[in-house]
C-alpha positions as CSV (number, residue, x, y, z in Angstrom):
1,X,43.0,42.0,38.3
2,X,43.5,42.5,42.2
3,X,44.5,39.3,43.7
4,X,44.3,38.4,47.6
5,X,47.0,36.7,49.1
6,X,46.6,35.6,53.1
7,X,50.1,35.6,54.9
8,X,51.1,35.5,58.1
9,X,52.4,38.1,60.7
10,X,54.3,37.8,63.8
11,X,52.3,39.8,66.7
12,X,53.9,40.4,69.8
13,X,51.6,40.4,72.4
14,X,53.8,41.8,75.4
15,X,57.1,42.1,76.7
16,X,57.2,38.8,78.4
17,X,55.5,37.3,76.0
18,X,55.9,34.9,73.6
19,X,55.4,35.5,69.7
20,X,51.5,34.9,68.3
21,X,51.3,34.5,64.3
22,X,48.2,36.0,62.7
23,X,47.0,35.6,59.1
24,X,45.9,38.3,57.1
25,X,44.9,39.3,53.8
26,X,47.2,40.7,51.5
27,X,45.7,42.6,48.2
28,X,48.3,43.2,45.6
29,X,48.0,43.2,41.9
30,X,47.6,40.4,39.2
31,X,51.5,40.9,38.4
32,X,52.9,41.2,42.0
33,X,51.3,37.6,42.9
34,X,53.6,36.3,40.2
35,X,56.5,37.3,41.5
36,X,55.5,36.1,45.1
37,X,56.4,33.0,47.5
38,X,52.7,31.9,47.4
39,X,52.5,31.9,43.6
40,X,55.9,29.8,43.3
41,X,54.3,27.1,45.7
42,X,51.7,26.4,43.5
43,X,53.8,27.0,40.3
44,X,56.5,24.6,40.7
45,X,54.4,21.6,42.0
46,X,52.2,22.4,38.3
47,X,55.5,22.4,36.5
48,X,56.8,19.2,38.3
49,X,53.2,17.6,38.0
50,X,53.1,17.9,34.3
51,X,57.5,16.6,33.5
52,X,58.5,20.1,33.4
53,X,57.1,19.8,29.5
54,X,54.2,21.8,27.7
55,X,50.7,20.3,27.9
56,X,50.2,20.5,24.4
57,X,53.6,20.4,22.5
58,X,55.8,18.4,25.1
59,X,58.2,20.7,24.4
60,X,60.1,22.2,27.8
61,X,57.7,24.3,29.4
62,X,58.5,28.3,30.9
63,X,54.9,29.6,32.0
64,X,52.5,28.1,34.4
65,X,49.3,29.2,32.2
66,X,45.9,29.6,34.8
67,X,43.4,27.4,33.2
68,X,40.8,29.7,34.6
69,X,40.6,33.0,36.8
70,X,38.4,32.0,39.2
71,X,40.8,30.9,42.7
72,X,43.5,33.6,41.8
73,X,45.5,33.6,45.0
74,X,44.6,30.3,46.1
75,X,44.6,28.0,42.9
76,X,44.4,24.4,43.0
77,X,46.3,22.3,40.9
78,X,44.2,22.0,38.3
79,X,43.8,25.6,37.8
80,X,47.1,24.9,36.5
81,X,48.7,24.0,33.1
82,X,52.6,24.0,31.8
83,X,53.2,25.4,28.8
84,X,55.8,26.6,26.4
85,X,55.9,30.5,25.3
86,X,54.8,29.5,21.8
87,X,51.6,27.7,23.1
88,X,51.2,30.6,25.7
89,X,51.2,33.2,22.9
90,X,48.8,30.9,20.4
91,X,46.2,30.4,23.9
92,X,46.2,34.1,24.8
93,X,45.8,35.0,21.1
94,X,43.0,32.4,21.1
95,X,41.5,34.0,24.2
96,X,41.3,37.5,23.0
97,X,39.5,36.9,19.8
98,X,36.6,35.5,21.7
């Protein structure tokens, strides 16, 4: 999965100048969004959101889990879901046998 991140970039316009910032798209893969500063902003309100515990165990939670593919890159919190890795494994098990 390719996902698109926008970020910002410092342009300089000319010598006398004063910084502009434009946005632009980033495409990166599925795994190098994870390990970005946009994916932590959504992860750790999700986690903090939801007691830092599993949604379906209560257990302590260690994956954000995306409750659906479709806003990649720019999730919204309900996109969103805490789990622990035993409940992570047992969903993405689930998932692939249908």
């Amino acid at each position: 999965m390719e996902v698109v991140v926008w970020e910002r970039e410092a342009v300089c316009v000319g010598p006398d100048e004063d910084i502009e910032w434009d946005w632009f798209p980033q495409r990166m893969s599925y795994e190098k969004y994870r390990t970005t500063w946009e994916w932590e902003k959504r992860r750790f309100p999700a986690l903090h959101r939801d007691g830092n515990r599993c949604r379906f165990c209560n257990r302590p939670a260690q994956v954000v889990h995306h409750r659906t593919s479709e806003r990649v890159g720019k999730e919204e919190p309900d996109d969103l879901t805490s789990l622990c890795c035993d409940c992570h494994s047992v969903l993405r098990e689930h998932r692939n046998l249908g």
